[in-house]
N, C-alpha and C positions, 0 to 999 in steps of 0.2 A: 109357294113361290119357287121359279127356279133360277138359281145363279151360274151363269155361263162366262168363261171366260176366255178370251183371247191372248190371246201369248207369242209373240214372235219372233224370239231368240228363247232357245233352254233355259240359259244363265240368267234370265229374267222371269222368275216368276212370283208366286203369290207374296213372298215374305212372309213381314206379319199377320197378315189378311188371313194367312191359311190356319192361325193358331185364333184368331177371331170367328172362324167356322167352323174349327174343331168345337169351341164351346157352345158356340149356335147351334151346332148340329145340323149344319150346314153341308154339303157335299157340291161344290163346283163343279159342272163338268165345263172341257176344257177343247176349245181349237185352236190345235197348234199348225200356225201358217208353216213353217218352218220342216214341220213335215207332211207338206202341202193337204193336211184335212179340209175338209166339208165346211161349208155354214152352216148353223144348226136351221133349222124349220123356224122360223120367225116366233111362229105360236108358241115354240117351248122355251122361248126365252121372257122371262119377267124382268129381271136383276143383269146387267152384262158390266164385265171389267174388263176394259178394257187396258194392256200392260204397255210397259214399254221396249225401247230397242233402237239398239243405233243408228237406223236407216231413216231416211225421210218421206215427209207423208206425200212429195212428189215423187218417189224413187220406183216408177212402174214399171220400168224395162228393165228393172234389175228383182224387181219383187210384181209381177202382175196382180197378186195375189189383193193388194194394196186397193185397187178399185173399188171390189165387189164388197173388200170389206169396210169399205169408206160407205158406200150406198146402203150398207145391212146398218151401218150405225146411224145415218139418217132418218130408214127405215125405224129401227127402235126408236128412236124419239120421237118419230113421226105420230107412233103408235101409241103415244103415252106412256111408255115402257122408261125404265130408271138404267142408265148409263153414269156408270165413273173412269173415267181415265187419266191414267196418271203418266204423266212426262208426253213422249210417243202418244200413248190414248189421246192424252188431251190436247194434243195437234191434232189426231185425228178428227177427235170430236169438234175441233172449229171448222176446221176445212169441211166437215160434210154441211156442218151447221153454214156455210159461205164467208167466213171467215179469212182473211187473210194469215198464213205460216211462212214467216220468215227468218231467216239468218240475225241471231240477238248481237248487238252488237259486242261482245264478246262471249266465250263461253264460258257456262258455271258448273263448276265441278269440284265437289267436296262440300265440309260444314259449313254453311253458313246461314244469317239469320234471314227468315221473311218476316215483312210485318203488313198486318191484317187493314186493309184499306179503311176508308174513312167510313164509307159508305155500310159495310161490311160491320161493321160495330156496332147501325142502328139495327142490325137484320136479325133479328131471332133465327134464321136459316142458318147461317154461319157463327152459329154460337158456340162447335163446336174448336173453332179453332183460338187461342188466344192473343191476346194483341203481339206479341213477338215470339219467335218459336227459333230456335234452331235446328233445320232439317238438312238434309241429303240432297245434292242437288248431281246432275250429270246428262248435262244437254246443252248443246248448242244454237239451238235453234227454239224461235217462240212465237206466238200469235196474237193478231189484234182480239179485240171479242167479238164474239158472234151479237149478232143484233137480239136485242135484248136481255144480253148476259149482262152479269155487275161481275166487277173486279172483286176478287177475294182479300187478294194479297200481291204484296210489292218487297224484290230485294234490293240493294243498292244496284247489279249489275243488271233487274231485268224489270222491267214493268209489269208484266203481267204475271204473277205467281201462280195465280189459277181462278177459275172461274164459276159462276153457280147461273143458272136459270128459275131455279127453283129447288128445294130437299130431292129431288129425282136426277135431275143434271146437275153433274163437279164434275169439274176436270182440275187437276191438280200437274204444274211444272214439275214440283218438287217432288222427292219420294217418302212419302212418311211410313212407306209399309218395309223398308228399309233396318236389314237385320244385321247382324256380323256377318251371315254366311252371304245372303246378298251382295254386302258390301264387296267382302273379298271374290265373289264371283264378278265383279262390275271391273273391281280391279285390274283382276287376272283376264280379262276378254276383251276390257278397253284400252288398254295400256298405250296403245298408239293415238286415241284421243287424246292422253295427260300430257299436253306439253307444256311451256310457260304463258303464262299471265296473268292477270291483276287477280283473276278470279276461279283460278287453277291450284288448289294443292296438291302437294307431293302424296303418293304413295303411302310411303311412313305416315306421314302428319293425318290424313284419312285415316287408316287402321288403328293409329293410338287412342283414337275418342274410341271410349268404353259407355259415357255417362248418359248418351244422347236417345239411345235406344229406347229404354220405358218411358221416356216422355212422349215420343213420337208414335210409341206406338197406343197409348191412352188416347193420342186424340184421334187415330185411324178407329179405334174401338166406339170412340163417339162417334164421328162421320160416319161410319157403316150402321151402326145401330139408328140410326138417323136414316140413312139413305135406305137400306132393306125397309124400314117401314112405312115406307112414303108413299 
């Protein structure tokens, strides 16, 4: 199997995912839009991660790059092939799927709780996540589901937390692969996103959860070992 992953800002990459392939014995290899690399070859992708990044999945005159790699993500799912994207990915992943990505009605950024939809509770698919979770969140913007997705999850500020097709297709809003160093990298790069709102913490009030991290990253450990062998 090969795991490829998309990346497009630095300051956003594997987090925990990369300490869940170290023990897999897994090896990513990686296109980073950002220093305008290649698509891989279709064929040598099995496994694709798709990450996140502050820019939006309509933002083409400012990022071209955003097209070809909306069409390679259809393209893999077209293909049978297993896609997970998280925040950014998983707008991307609706918009190729036809989806509608729009402006949530406010932004969510910082700790807060999702809880795992109704429907989502009867599904053995999504057994890896628990009925309420406290994750990461740092996005403004969300999408309807694609035709034939189910709902994963729901926060009080957004509807749709993330979504499944099946064990091969997740898209996830929230970030569960979400480390300390991530964090303060998100911090330190997005700082002009942090302004006020209902659903906006402070700086401080983010970096002082310490507790949040092994839980989150136990259930990125189940999803992936879930999702690679699907």
């Amino acid at each position: 199997m090969r795991l490829h992953l998309f990346q497009h800002v630095p300051f956003e990459g594997l987090g925990s995912i990369q300490t869940w392939a170290d023990n897999a014995g897994v090896t990513p290899q990686v296109t980073r839009f950002f220093q305008n690399e290649p698509l891989p070859p279709l064929p040598e992708v099995t496994h694709l991660i798709v990450m996140g990044g502050p820019m939006g999945v309509n933002d083409h005159r400012q990022f071209p790059w955003l097209t070809e790699e909306k069409r390679f993500i259809h393209d893999v799912i077209d293909a049978g092939k297993s896609v997970l994207g998280i925040c950014l990915g998983a707008q991307l992943m609706a918009d190729a799927l036809g989806a509608r990505v729009y402006k949530n009605p406010a932004p969510e950024i910082g700790w807060f709780p999702v809880h795992k939809s109704r429907e989502a509770h009867l599904d053995a698919t999504a057994a890896f996540l628990p009925s309420s979770l406290e994750v990461f969140h740092w996005h403004g913007d969300t999408f309807d589901l694609p035709h034939g997705a189910r709902c994963l999850a729901h926060s009080e500020a957004c509807r749709h937390q993330g979504f499944y097709l099946n064990r091969q297709i997740v898209g996830l809003q929230f970030h569960l692969e979400t480390t300390p160093e991530s964090l303060f990298a998100l911090i330190e790069n997005c700082s002009d996103e942090s302004l006020d709102g209902p659903f906006i913490q402070s700086a401080a009030s983010m970096r002082a959860v310490t507790d949040r991290f092994a839980p989150n990253q136990k259930v990125m450990d189940a999803l992936l070992e879930q999702w690679f062998t699907a």
